[in-house]
C-alpha positions as CSV (number, residue, x, y, z in Angstrom):
1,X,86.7,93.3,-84.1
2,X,86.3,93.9,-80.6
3,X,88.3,96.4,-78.2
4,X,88.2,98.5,-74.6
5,X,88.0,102.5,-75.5
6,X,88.6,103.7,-71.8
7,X,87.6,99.8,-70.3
8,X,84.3,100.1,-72.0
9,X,83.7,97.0,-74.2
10,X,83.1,97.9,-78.0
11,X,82.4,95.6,-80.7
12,X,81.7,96.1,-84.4
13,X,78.7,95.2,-86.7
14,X,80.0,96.2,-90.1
15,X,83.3,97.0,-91.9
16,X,84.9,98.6,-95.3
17,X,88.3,97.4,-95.2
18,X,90.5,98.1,-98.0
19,X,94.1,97.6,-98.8
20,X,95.1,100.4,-101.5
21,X,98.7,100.0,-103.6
22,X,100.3,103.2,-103.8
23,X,102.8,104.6,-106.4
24,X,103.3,108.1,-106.2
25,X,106.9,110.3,-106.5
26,X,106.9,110.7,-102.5
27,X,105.4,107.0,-101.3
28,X,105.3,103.6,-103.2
29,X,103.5,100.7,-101.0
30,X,100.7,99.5,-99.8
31,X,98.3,101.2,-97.0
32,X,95.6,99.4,-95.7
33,X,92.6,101.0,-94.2
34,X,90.1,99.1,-91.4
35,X,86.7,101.0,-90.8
36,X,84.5,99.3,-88.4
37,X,81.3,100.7,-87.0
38,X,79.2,99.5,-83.8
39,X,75.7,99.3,-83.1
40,X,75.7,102.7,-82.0
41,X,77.1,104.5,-84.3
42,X,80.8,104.8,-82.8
43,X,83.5,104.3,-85.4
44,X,87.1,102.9,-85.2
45,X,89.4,103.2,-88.2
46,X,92.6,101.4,-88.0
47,X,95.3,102.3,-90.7
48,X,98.5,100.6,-91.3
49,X,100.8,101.7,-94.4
50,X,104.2,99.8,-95.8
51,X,107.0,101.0,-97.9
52,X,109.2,98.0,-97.9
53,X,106.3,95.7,-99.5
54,X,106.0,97.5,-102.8
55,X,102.9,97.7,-104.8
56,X,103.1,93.7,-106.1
57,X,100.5,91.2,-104.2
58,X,97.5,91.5,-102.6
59,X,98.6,91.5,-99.0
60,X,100.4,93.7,-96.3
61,X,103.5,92.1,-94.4
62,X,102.5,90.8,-90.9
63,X,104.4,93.0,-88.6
64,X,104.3,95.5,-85.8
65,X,103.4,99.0,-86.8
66,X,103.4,101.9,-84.3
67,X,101.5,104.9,-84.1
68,X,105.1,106.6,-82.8
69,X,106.7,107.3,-86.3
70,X,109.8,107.5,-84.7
71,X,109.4,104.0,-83.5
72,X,109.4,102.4,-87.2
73,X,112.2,103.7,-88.0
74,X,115.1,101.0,-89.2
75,X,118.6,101.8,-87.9
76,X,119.9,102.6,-91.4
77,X,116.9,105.2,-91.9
78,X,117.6,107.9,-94.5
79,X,116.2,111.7,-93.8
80,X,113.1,111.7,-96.1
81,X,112.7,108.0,-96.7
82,X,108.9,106.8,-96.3
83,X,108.4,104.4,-93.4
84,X,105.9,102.0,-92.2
85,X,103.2,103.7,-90.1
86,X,100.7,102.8,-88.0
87,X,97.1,105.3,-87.7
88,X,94.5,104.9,-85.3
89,X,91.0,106.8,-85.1
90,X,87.9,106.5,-82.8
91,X,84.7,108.6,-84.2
92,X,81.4,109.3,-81.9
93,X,79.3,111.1,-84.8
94,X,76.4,111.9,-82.3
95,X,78.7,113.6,-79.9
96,X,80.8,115.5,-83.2
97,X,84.1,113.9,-81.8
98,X,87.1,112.4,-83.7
99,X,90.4,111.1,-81.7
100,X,93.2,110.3,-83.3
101,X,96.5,108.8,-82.3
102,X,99.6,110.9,-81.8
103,X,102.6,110.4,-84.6
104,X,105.0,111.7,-81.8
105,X,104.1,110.1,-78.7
106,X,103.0,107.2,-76.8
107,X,103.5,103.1,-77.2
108,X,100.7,102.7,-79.6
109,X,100.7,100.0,-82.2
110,X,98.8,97.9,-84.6
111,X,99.9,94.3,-85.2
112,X,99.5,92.2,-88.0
113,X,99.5,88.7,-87.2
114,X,98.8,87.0,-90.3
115,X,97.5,88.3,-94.1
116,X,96.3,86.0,-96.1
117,X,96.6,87.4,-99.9
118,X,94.7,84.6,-101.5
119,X,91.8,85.0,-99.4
120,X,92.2,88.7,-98.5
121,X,91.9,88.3,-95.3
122,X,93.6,89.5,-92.0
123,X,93.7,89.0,-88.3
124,X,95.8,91.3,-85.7
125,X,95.6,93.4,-82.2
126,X,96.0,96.7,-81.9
127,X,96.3,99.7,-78.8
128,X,96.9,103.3,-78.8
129,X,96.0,106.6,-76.9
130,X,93.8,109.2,-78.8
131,X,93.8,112.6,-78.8
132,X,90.4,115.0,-79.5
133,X,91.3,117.3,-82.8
134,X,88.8,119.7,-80.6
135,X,89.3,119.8,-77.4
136,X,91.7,118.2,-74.7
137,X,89.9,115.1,-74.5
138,X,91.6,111.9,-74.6
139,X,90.4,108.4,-75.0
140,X,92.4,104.7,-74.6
141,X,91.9,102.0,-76.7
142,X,93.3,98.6,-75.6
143,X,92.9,94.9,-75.8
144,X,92.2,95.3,-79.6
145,X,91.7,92.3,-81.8
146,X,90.6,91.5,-85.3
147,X,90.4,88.3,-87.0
148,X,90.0,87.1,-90.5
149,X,88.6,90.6,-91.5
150,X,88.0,90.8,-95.2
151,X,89.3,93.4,-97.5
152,X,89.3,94.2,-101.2
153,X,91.9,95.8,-103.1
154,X,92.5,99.1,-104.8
155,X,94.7,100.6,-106.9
């Protein structure tokens, strides 16, 4: 996984990646979590979660997800019906920061390219402004990319 937070380059050494199936009175679907940490200790977390594919299978559907809730929403959406959803976070434990991505503004997104079930595997890009949770810090994450990334699965 590699990616520009504010044209810096950042790569990652390690990963947990999980895709959890979820079945609950208020959300039935899949969420799948990407945590990848670099060399110096800086982590991004990528989050992408899916009514529409149910809890059956070991995959997520490849499609565009955006951090903009209102942006998922299908035409026919009903008030209180979950949606696909897009999360993006960049940690810098050293420096006691977390950013997160705004569910009301911006164009940020996280696509899935391809999800290979069988193999548990998956490959995408992914862009989004981040907001400090304390302080009026920002920071921008572009030219995201992630390929063949394992995961396991949870239920």
């Amino acid at each position: 996984m590699d990616c520009k937070v504010d044209n810096n380059n950042w790569s990652a050494s390690r990963f947990t990646n999980r895709l959890s199936r979820m079945s609950s009175s208020a959300y039935t679907g899949k969420r799948l979590d990407i945590s990848a940490i670099a060399l110096d200790g800086t982590t991004l977390t990528l989050s992408v979660s899916d009514p529409s594919s149910g809890i059956q299978g070991d995959g997520i559907k490849p499609d565009t997800y955006h951090t903009n809730v209102f942006l998922n929403l299908p035409p026919d959406y009903q008030s209180g019906t979950p949606v696909k959803a897009a999360v993006g976070m960049y940690t810098m434990l050293v420096a006691q920061k977390i950013y997160t991505s705004s569910p009301n503004e911006g164009e940020g997104q996280i696509i899935v390219t391809s999800c290979d079930a069988a193999r548990k595997t998956i490959s995408g890009t992914f862009s989004f402004a981040a907001d400090s949770m304390t302080d009026s810090e920002k920071v921008t994450i572009t030219a995201g990319t992630f390929t063949n990334l394992s995961y396991s699965v949870a239920d």
